[in-house]
N, CA, C and O of each residue as an XYZ file, in Angstrom:
392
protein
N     -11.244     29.507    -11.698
C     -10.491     28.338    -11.252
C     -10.406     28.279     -9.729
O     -10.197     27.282     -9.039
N     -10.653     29.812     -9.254
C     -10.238     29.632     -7.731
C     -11.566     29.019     -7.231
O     -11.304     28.481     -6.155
N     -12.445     28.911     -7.431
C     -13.759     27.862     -7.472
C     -13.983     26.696     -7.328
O     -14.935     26.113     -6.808
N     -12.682     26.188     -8.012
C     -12.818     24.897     -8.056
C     -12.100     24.139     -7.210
O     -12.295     23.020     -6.736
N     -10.861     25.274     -7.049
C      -9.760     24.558     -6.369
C     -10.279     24.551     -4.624
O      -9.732     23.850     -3.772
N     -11.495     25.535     -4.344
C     -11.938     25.952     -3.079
C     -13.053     24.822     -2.640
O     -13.272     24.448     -1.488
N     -13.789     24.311     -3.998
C     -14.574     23.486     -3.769
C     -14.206     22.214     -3.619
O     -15.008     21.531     -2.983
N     -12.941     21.514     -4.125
C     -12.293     20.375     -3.590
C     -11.482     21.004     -2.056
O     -11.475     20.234     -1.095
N     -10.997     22.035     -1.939
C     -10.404     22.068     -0.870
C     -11.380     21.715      0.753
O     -11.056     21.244      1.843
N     -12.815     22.293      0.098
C     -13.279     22.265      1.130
C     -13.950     20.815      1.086
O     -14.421     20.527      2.187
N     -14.093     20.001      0.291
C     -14.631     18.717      0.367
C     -14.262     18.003      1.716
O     -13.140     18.002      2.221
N     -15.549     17.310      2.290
C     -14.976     16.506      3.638
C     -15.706     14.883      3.604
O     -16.874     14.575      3.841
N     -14.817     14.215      3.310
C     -15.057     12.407      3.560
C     -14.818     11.932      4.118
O     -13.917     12.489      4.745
N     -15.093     10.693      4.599
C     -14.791     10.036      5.539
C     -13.001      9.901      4.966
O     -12.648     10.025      3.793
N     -12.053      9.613      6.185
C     -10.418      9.696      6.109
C      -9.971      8.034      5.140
O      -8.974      7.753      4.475
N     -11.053      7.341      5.426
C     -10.653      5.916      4.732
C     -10.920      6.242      2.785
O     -10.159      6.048      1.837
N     -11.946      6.644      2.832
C     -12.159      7.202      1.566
C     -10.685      8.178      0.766
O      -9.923      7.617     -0.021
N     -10.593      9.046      1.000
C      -9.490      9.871      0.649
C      -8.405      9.108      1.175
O      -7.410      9.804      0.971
N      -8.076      8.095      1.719
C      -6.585      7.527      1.673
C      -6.767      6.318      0.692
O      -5.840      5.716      0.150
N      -7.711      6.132      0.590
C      -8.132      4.784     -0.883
C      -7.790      5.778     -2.309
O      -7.111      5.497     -3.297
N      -8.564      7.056     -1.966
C      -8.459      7.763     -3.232
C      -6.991      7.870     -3.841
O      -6.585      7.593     -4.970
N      -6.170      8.485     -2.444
C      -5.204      8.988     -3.091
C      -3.935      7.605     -2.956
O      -2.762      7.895     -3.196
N      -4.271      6.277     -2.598
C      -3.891      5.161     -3.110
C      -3.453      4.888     -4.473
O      -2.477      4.283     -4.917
N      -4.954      5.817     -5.308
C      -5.166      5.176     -6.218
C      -4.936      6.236     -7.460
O      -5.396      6.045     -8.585
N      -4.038      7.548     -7.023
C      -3.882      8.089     -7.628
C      -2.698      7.854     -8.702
O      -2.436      8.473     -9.733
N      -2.024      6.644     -8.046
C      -0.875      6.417     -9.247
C      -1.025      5.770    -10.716
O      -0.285      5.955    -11.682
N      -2.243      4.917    -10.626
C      -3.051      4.362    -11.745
C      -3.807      5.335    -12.387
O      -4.380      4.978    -13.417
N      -3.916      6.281    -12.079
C      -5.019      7.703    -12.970
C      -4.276      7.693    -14.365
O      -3.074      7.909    -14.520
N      -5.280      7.380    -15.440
C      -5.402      7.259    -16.450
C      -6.333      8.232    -17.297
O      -7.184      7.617    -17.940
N      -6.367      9.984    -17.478
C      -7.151     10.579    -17.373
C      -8.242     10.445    -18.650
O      -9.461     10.604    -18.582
N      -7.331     10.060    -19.992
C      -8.040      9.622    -21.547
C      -9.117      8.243    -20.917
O     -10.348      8.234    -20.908
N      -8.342      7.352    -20.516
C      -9.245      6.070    -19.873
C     -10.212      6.472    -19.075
O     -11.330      6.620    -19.567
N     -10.001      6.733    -17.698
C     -10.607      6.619    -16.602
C     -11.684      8.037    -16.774
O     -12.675      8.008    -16.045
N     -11.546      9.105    -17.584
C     -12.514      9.925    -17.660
C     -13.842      9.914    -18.617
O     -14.917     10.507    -18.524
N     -13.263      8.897    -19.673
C     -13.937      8.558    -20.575
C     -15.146      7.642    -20.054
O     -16.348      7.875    -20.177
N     -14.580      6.636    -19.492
C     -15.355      6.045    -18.257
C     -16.669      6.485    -17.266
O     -17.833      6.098    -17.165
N     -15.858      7.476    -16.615
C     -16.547      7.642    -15.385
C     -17.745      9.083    -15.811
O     -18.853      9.105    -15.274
N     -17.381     10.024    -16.661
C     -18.059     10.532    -17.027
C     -19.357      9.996    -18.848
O     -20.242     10.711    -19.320
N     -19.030      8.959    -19.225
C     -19.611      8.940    -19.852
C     -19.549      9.710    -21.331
O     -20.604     10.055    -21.862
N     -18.598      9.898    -21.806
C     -17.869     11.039    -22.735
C     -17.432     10.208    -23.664
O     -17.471      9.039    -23.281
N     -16.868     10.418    -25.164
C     -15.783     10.379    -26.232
C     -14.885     10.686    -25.774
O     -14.192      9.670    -25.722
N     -14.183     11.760    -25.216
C     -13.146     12.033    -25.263
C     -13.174     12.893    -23.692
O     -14.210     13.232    -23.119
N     -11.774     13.132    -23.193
C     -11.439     13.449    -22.332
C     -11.856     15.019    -22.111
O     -11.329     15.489    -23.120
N     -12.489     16.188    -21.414
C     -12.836     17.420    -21.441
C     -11.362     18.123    -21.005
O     -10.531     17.360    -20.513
N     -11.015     19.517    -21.163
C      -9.756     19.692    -20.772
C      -9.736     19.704    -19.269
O     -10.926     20.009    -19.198
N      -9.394     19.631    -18.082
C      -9.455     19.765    -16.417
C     -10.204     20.533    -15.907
O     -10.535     20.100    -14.803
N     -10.767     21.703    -16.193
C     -11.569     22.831    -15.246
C     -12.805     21.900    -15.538
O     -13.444     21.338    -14.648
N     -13.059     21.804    -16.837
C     -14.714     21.384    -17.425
C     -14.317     19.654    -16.496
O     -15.275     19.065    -15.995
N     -13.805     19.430    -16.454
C     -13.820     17.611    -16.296
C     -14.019     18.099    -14.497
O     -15.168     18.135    -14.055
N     -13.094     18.372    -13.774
C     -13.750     18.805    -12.376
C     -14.800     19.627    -12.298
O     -15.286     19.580    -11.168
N     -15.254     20.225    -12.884
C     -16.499     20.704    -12.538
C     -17.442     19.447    -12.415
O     -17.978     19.157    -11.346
N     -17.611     18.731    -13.551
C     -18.347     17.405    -14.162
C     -18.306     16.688    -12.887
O     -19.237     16.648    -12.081
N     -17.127     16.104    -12.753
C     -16.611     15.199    -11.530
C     -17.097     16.023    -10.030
O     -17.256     15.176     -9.150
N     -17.337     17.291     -9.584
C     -17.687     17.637     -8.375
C     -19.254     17.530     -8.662
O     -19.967     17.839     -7.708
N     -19.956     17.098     -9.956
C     -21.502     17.337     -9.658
C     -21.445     15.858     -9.831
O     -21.869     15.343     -8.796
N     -21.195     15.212    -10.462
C     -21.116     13.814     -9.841
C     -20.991     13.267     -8.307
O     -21.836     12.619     -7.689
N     -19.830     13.662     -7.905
C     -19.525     13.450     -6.965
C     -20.565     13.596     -5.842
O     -20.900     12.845     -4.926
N     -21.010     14.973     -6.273
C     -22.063     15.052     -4.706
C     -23.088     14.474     -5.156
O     -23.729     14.163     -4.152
N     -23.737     14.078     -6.222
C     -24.592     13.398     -6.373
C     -24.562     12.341     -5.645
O     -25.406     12.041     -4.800
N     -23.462     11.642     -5.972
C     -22.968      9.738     -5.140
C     -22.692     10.126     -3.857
O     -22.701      9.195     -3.050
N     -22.416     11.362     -3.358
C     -22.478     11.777     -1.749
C     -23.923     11.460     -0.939
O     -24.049     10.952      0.176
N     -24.886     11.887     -1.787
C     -26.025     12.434     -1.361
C     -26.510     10.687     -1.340
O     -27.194     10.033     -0.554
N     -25.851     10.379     -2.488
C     -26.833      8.436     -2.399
C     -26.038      7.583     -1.195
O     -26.529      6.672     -0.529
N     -24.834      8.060     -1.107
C     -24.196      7.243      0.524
C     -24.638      8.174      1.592
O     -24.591      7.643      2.702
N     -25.049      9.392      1.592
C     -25.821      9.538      2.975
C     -26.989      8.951      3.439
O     -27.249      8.521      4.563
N     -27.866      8.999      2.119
C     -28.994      8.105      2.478
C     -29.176      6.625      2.133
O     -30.196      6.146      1.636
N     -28.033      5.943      2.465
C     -27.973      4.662      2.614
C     -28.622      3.773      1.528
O     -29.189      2.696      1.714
N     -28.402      4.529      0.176
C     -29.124      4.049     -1.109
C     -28.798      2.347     -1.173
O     -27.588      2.121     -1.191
N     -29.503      1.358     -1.203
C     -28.447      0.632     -1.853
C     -28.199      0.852     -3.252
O     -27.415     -0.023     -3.619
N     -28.505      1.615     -4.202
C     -27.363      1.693     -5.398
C     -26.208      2.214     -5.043
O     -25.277      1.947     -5.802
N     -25.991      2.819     -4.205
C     -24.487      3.934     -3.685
C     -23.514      2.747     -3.951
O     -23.563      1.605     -3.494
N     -22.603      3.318     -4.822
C     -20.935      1.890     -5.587
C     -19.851      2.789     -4.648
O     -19.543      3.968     -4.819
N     -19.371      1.865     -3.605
C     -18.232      2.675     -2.992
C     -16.931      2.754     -4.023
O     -16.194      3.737     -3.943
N     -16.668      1.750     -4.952
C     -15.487      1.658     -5.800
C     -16.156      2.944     -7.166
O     -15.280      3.281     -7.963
N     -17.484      3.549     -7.384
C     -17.425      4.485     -8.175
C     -17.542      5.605     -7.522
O     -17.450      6.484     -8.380
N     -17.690      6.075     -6.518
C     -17.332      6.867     -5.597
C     -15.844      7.485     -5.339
O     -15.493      8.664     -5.382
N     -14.862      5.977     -4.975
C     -13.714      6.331     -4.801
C     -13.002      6.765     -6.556
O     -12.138      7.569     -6.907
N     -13.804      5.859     -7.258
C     -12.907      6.350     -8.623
C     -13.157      7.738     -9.096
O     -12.436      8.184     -9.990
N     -14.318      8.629     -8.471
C     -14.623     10.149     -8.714
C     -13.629     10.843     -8.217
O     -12.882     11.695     -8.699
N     -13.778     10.092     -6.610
C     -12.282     11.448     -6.013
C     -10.995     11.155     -6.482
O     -10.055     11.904     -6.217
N     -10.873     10.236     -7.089
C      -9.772     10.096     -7.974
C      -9.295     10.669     -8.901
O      -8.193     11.199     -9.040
N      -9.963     10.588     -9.421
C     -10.605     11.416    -10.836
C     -10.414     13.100    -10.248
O     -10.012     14.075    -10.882
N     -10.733     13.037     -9.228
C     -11.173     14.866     -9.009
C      -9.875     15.315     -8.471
O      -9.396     16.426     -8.699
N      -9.284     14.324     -7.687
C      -7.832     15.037     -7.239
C      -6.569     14.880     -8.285
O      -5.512     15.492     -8.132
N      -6.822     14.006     -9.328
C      -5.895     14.036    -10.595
C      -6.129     15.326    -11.231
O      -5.126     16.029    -11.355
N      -7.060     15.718    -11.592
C      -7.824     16.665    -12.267
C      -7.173     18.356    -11.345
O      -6.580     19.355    -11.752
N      -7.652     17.944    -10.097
C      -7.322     19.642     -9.764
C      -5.656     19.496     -9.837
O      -4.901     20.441    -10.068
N      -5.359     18.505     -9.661
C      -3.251     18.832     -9.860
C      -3.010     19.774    -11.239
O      -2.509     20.898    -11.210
N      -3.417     19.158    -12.309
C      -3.825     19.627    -13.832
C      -3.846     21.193    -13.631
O      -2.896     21.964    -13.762
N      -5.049     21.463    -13.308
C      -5.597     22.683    -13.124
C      -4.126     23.756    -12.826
O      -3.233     23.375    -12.070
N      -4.077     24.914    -13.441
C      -2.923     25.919    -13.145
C      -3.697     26.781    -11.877
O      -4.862     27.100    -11.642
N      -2.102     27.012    -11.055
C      -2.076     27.411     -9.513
C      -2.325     28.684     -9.760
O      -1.869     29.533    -10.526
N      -3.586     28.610     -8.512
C      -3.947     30.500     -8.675
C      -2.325     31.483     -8.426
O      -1.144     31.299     -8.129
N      -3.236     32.523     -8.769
C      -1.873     33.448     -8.407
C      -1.763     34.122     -7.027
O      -2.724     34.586     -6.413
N      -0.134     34.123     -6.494
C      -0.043     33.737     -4.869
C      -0.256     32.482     -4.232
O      -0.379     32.482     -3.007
N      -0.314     31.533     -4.792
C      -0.089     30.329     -4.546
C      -1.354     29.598     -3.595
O      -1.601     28.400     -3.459
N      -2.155     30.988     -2.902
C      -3.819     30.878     -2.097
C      -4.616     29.681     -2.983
O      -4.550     29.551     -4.205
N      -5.274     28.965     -2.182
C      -6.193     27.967     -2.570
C      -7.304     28.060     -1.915
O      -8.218     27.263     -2.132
């Protein structure tokens, strides 16, 4: 878990991005919005769903660096959404270190 929580910690976006994200964290709907964005039946429990959501994620990183036009800024922002609902979920390492 400390993996995961290290690999969102260290994530770096542009500041407009992550203040849209966490805008939009009050609407997180994790049965809905995961079902969605990953393409699933059913919701995975949080470690497996952020893992999912950080290889997504850099995937749609890698298509807005290179100026894809497929790159969806609104499915982009709904990943880090998704990913910072998700690591709250996640239980706090021990010592409270992230």
């Amino acid at each position: 878990m400390t993996d995961l929580f290290q690999a969102v910690a260290t994530l770096r976006r542009p500041q407009l991005m992550i203040r849209a994200a966490r805008a939009g964290l009050g609407d997180y709907d994790r049965t809905r919005d995961l079902k969605r964005l990953m393409r699933v039946p059913a919701a995975p429990p949080p470690a497996r769903a952020l893992s999912m959501l950080l290889d997504e994620e850099g995937r749609i990183e890698a298509t807005r660096q290179k100026g894809c036009a497929t790159y969806s800024f609104a499915r982009h922002i709904d990943l880090l959404i998704a990913m910072m609902a998700e690591a709250r979920l996640l239980p706090r390492p021990a010592g409270g270190a992230v």
